[in-house]
N, C-alpha and C positions, 0 to 999 in steps of 0.2 A: 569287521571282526574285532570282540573285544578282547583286548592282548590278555596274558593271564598274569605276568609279570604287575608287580606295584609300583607306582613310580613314588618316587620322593613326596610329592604332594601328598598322596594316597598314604605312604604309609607316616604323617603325620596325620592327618585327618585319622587313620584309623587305629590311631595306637592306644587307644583305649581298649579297644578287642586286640591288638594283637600282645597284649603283655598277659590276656587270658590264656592260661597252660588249656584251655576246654576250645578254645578259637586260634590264636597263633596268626602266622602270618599265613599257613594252610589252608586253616578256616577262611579265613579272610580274602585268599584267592579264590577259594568252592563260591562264595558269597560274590565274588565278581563274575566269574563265569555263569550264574546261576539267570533261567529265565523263569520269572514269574507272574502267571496272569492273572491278577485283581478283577473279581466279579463285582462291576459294580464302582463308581466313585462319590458315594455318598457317604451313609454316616458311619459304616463300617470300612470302608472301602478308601475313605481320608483317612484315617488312624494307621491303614497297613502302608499306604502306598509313602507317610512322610517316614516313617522308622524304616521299612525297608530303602527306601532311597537314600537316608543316612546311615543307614547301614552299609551300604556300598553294592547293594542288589545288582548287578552289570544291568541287566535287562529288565523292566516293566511292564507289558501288556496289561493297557487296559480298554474292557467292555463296559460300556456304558450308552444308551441313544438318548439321554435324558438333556436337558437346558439347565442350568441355574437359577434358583428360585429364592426368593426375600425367606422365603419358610424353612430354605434347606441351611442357613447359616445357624440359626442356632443349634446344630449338632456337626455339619459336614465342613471342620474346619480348616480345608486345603483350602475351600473357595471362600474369597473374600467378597463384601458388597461390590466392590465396581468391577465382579464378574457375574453380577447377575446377569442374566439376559445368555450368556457365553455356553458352549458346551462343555459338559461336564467334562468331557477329556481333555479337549482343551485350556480349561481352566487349571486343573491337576495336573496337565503335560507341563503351563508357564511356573507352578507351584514346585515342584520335582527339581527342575534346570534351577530356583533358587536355594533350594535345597543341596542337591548335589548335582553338580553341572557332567561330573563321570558317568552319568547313569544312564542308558539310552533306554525312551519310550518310544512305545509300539499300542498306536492309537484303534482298536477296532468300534465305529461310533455303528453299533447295530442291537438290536435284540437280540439275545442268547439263547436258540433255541434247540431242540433237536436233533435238529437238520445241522444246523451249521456249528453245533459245540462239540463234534468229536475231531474235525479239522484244525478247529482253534485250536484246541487242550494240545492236540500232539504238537502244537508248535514248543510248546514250551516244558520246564521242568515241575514244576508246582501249582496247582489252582488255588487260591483263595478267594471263597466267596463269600461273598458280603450282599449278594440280592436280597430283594425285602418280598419274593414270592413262590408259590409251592413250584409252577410250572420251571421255572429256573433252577430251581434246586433240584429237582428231581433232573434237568437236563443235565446242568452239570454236573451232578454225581455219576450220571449212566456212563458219560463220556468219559469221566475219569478212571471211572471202575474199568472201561472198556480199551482203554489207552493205555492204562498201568501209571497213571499220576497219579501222587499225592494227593487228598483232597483236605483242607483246613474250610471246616465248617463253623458257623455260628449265625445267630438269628437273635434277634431282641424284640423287645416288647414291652412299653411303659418304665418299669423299676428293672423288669428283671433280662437276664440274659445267657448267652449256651455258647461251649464251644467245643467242637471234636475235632480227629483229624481221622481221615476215612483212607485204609491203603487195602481194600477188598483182595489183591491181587497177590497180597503174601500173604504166607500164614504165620501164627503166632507162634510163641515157646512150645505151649500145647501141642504143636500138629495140625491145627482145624485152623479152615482161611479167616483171616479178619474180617471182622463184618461188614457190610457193606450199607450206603443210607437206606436201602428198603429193609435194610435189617432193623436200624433202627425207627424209620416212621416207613412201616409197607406201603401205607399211599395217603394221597394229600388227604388233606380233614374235608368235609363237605363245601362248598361254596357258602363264604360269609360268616363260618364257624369260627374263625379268627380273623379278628380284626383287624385290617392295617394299622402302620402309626399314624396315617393320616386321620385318622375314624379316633383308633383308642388311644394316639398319646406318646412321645416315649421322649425319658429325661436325657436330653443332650449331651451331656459328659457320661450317660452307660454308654452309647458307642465308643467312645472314645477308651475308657475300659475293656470294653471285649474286642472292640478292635486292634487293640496295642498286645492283648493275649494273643489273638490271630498272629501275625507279626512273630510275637517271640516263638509260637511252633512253627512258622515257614522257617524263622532263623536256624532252631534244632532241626530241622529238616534235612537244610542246605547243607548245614556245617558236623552232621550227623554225630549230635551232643544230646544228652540228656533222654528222656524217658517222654518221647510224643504220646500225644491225647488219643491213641489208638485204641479202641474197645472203651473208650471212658469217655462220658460226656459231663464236661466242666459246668457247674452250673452258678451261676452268680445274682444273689439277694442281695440288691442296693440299698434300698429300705432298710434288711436286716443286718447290712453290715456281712454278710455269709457267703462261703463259697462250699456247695456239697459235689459230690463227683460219685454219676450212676457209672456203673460197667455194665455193660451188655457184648454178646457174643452173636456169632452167624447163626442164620437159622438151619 
């Protein structure tokens, strides 16, 4: 059990949040007691898992059944070259301990499906996913929707990239429940209609952008600051230099 108290160590390491009047040393306890599970330890999925581990995240969960691959370094920078070959969790679990050795990870090395994503989720306080396919995402969202977890979403592609945060289970200012992700995609696009990054491509440092955004709304989450990506989907033009933001409502 991770204590709730800071120790000395802790709050030098963290005294860059805690002289924030919006995080404190309050925040900063929410943030260590907090469990979160990262869908995914690749290219989105490395951006959240080193800011939240420097961030002082008590707990980490992550899904992943993938290997380490020469192709996945140029975007997925938790893993280095002499962890090719290695499982991705495990490579992210030895990356975390040097990152922030306070932070305990909780390795689930399986596919994320259905079946077994609404047991996972209730373990923990927060989902972020970082998967690179519809079957996933539509699991995880169902599970979170149906758990009453937070969902921090995002998906990239080539230049461009997206991030919301899904909480279907409260309602807004309005009265009417937040919407939920078959509010915003009803159901996947046909087989092949999108194409992986494997297939189309996708520039190495946009994960690392919309990943580090993932991150900063699990932060607002945790530490229940600022104005989440609820109803609003963040959209980011790398090419263009641009970030526009749709709203959208439940159905």
């Amino acid at each position: 059990m991770i204590t709730t108290a800071l120790t000395d160590e802790e709050l030098e390491r963290y005294a860059r949040h805690i002289v924030l009047p919006e995080i404190g040393g309050a925040g900063q306890q929410r943030l260590k007691r907090a469990r979160v599970l990262v869908i995914g330890a690749g290219g989105l999925g490395a951006p959240v898992l080193e800011y939240l581990a420097a961030a002082g995240v008590g707990t980490l969960g992550i899904v992943d059944d993938d290997s380490v691959s020469l192709s996945n370094l140029q975007r997925q920078v938790i893993h280095g070259t002499g962890a090719v070959g290695m499982a991705k969790t495990d490579s992210a679990k030895a990356a975390i301990a040097r990152i922030n050795p306070n932070v305990a990870v909780e390795l689930h090395n399986l596919r994320l499906t259905a079946d077994n994503a609404p047991a996972l989720v209730a373990r923990y306080d927060i989902v972020v996913d970082g998967s690179d396919n519809f079957e996933t995402r539509y699991a995880v969202a169902d599970a979170c929707a149906a758990e009453k977890r937070p969902l921090v979403h995002a998906a990239v592609g080539r230049f461009d990239g997206s991030v919301t945060v899904l909480k279907p289970f409260e309602t807004g200012t309005d009265g009417r429940p937040n919407p939920s992700y078959r509010d915003l995609f009803p159901e996947p696009p046909p087989a092949g209609l999108v194409p992986s990054c494997a297939v189309a491509g996708v520039l190495g440092v946009l994960t690392g952008v919309v990943g580090t955004l993932q991150a900063m709304e699990a932060i607002k989450l945790i530490a229940g600051i600022g104005e989440p990506l609820v109803g609003r989907l963040l959209l980011y033009d790398a090419l263009a230099a641009r970030f526009d933001t749709i709203r959208y409502k439940s159905s």
